[in-house]
C-alpha positions in Angstrom: 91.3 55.4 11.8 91.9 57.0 8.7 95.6 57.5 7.3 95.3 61.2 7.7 93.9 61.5 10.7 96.9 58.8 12.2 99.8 61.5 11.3 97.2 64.4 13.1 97.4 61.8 15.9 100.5 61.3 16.2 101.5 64.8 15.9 98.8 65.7 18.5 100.7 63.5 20.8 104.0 64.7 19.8 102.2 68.8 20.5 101.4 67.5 23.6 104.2 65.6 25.2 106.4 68.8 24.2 103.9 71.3 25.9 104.4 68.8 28.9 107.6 68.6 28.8 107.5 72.2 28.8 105.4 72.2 31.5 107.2 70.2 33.7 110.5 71.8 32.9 109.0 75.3 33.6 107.6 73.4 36.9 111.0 72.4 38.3 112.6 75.8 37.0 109.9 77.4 39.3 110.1 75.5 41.7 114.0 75.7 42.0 113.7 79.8 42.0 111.0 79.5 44.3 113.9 77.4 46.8 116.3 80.0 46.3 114.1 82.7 47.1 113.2 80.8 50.1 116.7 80.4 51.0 117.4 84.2 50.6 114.6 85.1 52.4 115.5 83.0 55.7 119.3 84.3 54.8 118.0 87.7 54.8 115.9 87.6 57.9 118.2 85.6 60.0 120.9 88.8 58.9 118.1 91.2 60.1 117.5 89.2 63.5 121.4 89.8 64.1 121.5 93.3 62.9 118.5 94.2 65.3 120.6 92.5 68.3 123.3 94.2 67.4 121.4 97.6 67.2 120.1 96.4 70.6 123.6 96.0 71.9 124.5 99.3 70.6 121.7 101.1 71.8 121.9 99.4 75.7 126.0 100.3 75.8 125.5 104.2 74.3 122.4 104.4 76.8 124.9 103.6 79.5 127.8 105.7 78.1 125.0 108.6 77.6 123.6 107.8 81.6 127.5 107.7 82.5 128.3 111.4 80.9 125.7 112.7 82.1 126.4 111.7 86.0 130.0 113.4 85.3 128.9 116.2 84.2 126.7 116.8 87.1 129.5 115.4 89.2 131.9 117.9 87.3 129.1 120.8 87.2 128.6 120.6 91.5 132.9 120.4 91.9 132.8 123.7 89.6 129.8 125.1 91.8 131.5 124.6 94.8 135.1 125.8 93.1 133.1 129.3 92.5 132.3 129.3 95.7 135.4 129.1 97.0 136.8 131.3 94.6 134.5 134.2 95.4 135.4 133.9 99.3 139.0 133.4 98.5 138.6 136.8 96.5 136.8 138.5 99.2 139.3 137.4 102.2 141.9 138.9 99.7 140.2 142.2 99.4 140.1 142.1 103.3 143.1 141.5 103.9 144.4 144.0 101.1 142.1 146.3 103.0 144.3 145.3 106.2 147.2 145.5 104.4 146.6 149.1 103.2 145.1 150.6 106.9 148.8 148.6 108.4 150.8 150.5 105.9 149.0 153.7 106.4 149.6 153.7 110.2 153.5 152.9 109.0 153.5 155.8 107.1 151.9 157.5 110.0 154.1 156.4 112.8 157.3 156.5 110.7 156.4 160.6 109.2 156.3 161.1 113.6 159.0 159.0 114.1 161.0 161.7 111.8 159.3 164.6 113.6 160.4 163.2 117.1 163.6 163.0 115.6 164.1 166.3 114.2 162.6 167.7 117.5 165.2 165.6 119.8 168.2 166.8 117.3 166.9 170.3 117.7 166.7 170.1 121.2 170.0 169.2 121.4 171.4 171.8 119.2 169.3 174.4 120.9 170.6 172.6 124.6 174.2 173.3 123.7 174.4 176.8 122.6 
């Protein structure tokens, strides 16, 4: 080898150890990322299995709360049923007996408007007796 071509050589080497050095260090640096995106991923996916249990959870007690609701208000919806039921007989026995009420106190008025007569008639009797 010649003298110039030793430094070309050497430098050569020197371009070369540096690109590996290069190389390897961009290697690990990749490699390290590539770890910690790993490590996110299972971190994120293990926080998505929870969440979709917990959304599971949710969803099972609000479909029991719903199915609950729903049987009082068809509990609640019959007890009002029957209530207007009873309501509208309840009102009708009252007009009956209002009707009752009214024929009673019409024959009151009756009877006591003779009553009055017969006792006008028996005063006048009287009066008419004596002279």
């Amino acid at each position: 080898m010649s003298l110039e071509t030793q430094p070309k050589s050497n430098l050569l080497t020197y371009i070369l150890i540096i690109i590996f050095i290069l190389l390897t260090a961009l290697s690990i640096y990749l490699f390290l990322e590539n770890k910690k995106n790993l490590t996110e991923i299972i971190s994120l996916q293990n926080t998505k299995s929870q969440l979709e249990l917990e959304i599971a959870s949710t969803t099972e007690t609000l479909e029991k709360e719903i199915s609950k609701y729903e049987t009082t208000i068809t509990e609640l919806s019959n007890i009002l049923s029957i209530t207007n039921e009873e309501l509208t007989s309840t009102l009708d026995d009252l007009r009956d007996e209002k009707n009752r009420n009214d024929k009673f106190d019409n024959q009151i008025k009756s009877i006591s408007g003779t009553v009055k007569d017969l006792d006008k008639l028996s005063k006048t009797d009287k009066e008419l007796l004596q002279k």
